[in-house]
Structure formats: C-alpha cells, structure tokens
MARSETOR-108515 format. One line per 10 residues: number of its first residue (from 1); for each residue x, y, z of N, C-alpha, C. Coordinates in Angstrom, 1 decimal. Example, Ala and Ser with C-alpha at 12.3 -4.5 7.8 and 13.67 -1.06 7.14 Angstrom:
BEGIN
1> 13.2,-5.7,7.8,12.3,-4.5,7.8,13.2,-3.3,7.8; 12.8,-2.2,7.1,13.7,-1.1,7.1,12.9,0.0,7.9
! end
This chain:
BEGIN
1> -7.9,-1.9,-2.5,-7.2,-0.9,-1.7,-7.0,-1.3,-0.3; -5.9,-0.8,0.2,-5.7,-1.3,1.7,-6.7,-0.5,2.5; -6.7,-1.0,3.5,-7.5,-0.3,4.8,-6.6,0.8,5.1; -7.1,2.1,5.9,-6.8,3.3,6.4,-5.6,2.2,7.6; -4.7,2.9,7.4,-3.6,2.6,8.3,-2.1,3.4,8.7; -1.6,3.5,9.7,-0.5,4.2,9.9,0.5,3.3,9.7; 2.1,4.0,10.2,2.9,3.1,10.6,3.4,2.1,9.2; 3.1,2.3,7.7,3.5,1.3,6.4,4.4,2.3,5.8; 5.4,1.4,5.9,6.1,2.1,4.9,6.1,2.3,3.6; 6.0,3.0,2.6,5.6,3.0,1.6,7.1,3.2,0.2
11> 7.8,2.6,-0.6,8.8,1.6,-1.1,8.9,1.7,-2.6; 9.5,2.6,-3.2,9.0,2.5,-4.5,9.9,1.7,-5.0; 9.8,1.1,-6.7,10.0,-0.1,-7.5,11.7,0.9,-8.2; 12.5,0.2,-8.2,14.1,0.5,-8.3,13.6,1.3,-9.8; 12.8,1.2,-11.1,12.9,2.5,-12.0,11.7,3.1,-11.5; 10.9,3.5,-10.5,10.2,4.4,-9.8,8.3,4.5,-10.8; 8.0,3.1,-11.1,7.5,3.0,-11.8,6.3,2.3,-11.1; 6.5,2.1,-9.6,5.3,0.9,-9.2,5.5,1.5,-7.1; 4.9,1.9,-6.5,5.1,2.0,-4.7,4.8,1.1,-4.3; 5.3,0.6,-3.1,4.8,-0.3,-2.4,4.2,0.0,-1.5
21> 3.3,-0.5,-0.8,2.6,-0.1,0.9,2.7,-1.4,1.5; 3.7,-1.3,2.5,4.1,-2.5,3.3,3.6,-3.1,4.3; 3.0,-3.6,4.9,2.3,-3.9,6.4,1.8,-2.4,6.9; 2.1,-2.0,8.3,1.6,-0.9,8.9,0.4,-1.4,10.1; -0.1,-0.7,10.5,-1.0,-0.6,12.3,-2.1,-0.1,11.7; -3.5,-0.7,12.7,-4.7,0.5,12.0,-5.2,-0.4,13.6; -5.9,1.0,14.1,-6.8,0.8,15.6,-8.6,0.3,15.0; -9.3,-0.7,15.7,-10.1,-1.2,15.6,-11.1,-0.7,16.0; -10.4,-0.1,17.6,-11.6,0.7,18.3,-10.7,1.1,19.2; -11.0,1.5,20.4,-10.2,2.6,20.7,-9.6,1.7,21.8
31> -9.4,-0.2,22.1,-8.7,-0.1,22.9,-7.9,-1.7,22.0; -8.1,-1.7,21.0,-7.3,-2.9,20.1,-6.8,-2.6,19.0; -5.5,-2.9,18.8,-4.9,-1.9,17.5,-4.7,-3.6,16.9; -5.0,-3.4,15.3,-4.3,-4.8,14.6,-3.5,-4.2,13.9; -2.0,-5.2,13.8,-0.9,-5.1,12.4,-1.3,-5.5,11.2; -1.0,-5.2,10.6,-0.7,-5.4,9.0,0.8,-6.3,8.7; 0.0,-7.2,8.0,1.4,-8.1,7.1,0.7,-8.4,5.7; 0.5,-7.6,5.4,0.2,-7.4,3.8,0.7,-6.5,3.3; 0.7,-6.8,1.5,1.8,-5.6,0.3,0.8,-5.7,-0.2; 1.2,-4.1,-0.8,-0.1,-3.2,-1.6,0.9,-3.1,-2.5
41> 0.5,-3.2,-4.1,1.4,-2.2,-5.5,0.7,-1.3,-5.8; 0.7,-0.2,-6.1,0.2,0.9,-7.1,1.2,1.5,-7.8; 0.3,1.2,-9.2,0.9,1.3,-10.3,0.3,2.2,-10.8; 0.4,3.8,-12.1,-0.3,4.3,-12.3,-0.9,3.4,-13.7; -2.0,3.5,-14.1,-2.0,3.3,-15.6,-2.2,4.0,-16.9; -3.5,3.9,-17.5,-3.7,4.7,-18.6,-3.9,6.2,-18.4; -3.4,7.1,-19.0,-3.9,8.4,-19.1,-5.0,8.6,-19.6; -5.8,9.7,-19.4,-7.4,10.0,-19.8,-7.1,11.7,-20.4; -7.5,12.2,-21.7,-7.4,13.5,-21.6,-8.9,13.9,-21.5; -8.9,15.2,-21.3,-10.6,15.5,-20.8,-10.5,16.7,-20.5
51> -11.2,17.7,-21.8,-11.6,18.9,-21.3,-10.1,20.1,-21.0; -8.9,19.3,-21.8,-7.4,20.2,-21.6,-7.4,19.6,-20.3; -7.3,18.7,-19.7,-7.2,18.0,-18.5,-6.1,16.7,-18.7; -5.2,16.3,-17.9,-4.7,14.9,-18.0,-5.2,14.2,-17.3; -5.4,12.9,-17.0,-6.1,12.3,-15.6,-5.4,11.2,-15.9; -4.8,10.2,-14.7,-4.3,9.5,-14.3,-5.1,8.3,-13.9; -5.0,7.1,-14.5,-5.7,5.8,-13.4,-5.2,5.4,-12.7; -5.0,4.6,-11.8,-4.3,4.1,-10.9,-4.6,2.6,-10.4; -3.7,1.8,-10.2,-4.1,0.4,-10.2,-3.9,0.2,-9.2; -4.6,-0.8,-7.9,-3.7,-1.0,-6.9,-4.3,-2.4,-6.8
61> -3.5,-3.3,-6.1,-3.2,-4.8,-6.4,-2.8,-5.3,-4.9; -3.1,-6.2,-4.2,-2.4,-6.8,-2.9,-1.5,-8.1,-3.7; -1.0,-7.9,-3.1,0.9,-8.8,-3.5,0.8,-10.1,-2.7; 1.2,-11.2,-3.8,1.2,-12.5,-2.8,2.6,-12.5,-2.6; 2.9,-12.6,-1.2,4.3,-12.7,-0.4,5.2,-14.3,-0.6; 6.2,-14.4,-1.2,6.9,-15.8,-1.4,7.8,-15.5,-0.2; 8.7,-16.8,-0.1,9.7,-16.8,1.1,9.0,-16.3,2.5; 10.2,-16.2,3.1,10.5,-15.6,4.4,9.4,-14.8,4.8; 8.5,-14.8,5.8,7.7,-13.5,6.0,8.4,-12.6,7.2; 8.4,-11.6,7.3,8.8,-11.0,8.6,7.7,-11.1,9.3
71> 8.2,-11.1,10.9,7.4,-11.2,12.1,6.4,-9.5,12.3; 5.7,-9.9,13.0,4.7,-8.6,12.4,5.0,-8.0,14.1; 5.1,-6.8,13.7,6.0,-5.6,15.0,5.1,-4.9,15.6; 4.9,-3.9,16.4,4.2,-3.1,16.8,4.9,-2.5,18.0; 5.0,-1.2,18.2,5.5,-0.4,19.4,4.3,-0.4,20.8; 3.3,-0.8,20.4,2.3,-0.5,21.7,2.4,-2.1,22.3
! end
C-alpha cells in the first residue's frame, strides 16, 4: 500500500478494470514535505460471499516504471 499522501492523481485502466495512484506529496513533519515518484495498481480481486454479504478483495501492487520518468513537481 502506498503511504498516506495528497496531491496523486489517481487514473483508471482504459476498460476501468485496474486505478492508478500516481506520485503525489506527503509532509514528514511539519516543516519538510517529500514527493512521490512512484505507481500504485489496484485491482479488485476475488469475491467472498458471507452471511448474504458480497465482499470484495483488493490487490494493490507498486509498478516498476520503464522509459522516461517525469521530473518530480511540487507547488511549495
């Protein structure tokens, strides 16, 4: 799972089957903020039924980046 973070855009997969979580900002302490240049996937997976309940799993995965990386941005 990624760290608590603002500022990621989050991207879903062209048949809406997989989100991305794109880079994004998270404050360290209250006077150093670090960027993010890492991809998150979440994917849902197996269904669970339980009790007339559906329940969902969820996968989430960090993405190794090929090519080009973008330069990592911040407004502050």
């Amino acid at each position: 799972m990624p760290t608590p973070r603002s500022a990621a855009p989050i991207v879903p997969s062209p048949d809406g089957s997989t989100l991305f979580i794109i880079g994004g900002y998270s404050k360290e302490n209250d006077d150093k903020g670090v960027p993010h240049g890492d991809v998150f996937s979440l994917t849902q997976g197996k269904q669970i039924h339980s009790l007339n309940f559906l329940f969902h799993n969820y996968v989430c995965l960090q993405m190794e980046q090929l090519g080009n990386r973008v330069k990592l941005k911040s407004a502050v």
